[in-house]
N, C-alpha and C positions, 0 to 999 in steps of 0.2 A: 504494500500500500504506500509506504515512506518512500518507494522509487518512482513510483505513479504519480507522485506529489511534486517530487521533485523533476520528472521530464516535464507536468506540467509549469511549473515553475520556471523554468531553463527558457521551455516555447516563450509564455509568457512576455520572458526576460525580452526575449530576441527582438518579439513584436515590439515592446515598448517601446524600446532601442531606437526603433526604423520611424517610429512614431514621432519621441525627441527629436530625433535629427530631421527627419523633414519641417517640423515645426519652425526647429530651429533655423534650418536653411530658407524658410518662408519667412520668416521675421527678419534676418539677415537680407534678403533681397530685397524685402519692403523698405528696409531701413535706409537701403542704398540707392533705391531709386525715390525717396524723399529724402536722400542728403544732394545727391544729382538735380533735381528737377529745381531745390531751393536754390544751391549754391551753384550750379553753372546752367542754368536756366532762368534764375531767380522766379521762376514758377511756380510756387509748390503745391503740391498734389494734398489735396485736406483728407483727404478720408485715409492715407497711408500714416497718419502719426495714430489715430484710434484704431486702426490692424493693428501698428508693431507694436502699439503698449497691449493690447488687449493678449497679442501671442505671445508676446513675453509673459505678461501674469501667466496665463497657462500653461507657459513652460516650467515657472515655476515652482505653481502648484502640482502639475504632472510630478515633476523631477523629486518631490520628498521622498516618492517609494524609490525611485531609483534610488537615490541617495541612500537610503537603507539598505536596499539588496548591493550596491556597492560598498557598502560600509563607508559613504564618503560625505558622509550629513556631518552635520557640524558637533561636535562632541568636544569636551575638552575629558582626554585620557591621560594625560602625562603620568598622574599622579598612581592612576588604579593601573596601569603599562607595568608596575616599579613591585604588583604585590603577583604572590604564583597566581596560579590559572586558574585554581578552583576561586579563587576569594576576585579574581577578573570577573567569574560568571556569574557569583553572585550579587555583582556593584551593578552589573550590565542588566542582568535580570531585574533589578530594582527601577534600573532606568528605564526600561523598556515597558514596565508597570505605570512610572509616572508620565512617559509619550502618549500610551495607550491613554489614559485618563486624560490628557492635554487631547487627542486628537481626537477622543469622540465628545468633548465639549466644543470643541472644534468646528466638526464636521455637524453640531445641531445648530449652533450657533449661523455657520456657515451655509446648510439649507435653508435652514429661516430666510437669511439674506437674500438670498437666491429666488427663493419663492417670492418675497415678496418685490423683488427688482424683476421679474420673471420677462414680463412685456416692456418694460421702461429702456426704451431705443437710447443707443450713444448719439450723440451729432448728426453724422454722418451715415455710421455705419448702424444697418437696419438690423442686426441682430440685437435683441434683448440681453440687457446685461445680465438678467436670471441666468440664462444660457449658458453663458461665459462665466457667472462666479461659479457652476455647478464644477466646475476645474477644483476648486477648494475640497471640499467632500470628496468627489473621485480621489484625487491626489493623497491625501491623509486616509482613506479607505483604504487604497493599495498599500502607505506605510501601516499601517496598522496588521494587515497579511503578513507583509514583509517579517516584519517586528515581531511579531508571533513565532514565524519557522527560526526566525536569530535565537529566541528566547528557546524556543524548541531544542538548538543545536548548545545553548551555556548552560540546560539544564541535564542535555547528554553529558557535556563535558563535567558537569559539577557532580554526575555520577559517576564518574569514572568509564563513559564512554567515548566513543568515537563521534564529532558531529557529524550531519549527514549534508547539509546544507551548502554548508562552507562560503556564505557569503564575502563580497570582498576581496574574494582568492580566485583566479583562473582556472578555466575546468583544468583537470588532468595535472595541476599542479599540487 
C-alpha cells in the first residue's frame, strides 16, 4: 500500500513540477512583454500587470506543497541539525503539528475569502478574484498531504525505521 502511495506521490510530484514551470514561464513572458511595451514602446499593455501579479500569487500559493515535498520551505534548522536523528524527528514532528494547525486555519480562513470575492472582477482582467484566491486553500491542502507523509517518514525514523518517502533527497539516491 506504502508503494502505491508513494508512485502516487512521485506522478503527482512530476505533474506539479510541469505545472510551476509553465506558470512560471507565463508570468515571466507576461512580465517581459509589459516591461517591452512600457519601456521601449512607452505603451503599456494594462491588463499584463493584473496577469503577472495575479500568476505570481498563485505560484506562490501553489509552491508551499512543493516547498515541502522539497524540503525547501522556509524552516530555520540550524539548531535541531546539531541534536541525533531521533530527537530531529521529534522537533520536526512537533512542527509539522503546528503547520498542520497554521494551514487549516488557513485554508478556512482563506475559502471564506475566496467565496466571498468569488465574482468581484480585477480591473481588467475578467476572472473573479474568488477564483484566483482558491490558489490559497489548494496550495496549503497539498502542504498539509505533503507534511503528513514527512511526519509519516520522522515517525518511521523515531522508531527505529527506514523512511519510505525521502522527501528532499533525489530518487535512487
Amino acid at each position: 500500500m506504502v508503494r502505491i502511495i508513494k508512485k502516487i506521490v512521485s506522478t503527482f510530484g512530476k505533474m506539479e513540477e510541469w505545472v510551476l514551470t509553465i506558470l512560471f514561464m507565463l508570468a515571466f513572458t507576461i512580465i517581459l512583454i509589459q516591461a517591452v511595451s512600457r519601456y521601449v514602446f512607452n505603451s503599456p499593455i494594462i491588463w499584463t500587470d493584473e496577469i503577472s501579479v495575479t500568476l505570481q500569487m498563485i505560484l506562490g500559493f501553489l509552491g508551499i506543497g512543493y516547498g515541502i515535498r522539497m524540503k525547501t520551505h522556509i524552516k530555520v534548522d540550524t539548531l535541531s541539525k546539531k541534536f541525533p536523528e531521533k530527537v530531529q524527528a521529534i522537533i520536526n514532528l512537533a512542527c509539522g503539528v503546528l503547520f498542520i494547525i497554521a494551514a487549516v486555519i488557513t485554508i478556512q480562513y482563506g475559502l471564506k475569502y475566496a467565496m466571498t470575492n468569488w465574482n468581484i472582477k480585477f480591473g481588467t482582467f475578467k476572472l473573479g478574484k474568488g477564483k484566483t484566491f482558491m490558489a490559497l486553500p489548494i496550495g496549503y491542502g497539498l502542504g498539509i498531504i505533503y507534511m503528513l507523509f514527512d511526519m509519516y517518514d520522522d515517525f518511521l525514523v523515531l522508531i527505529g525505521r527506514e523512511p519510505v518517502f525521502h522527501f528532499g533527497k533525489e530518487e535512487g539516491a
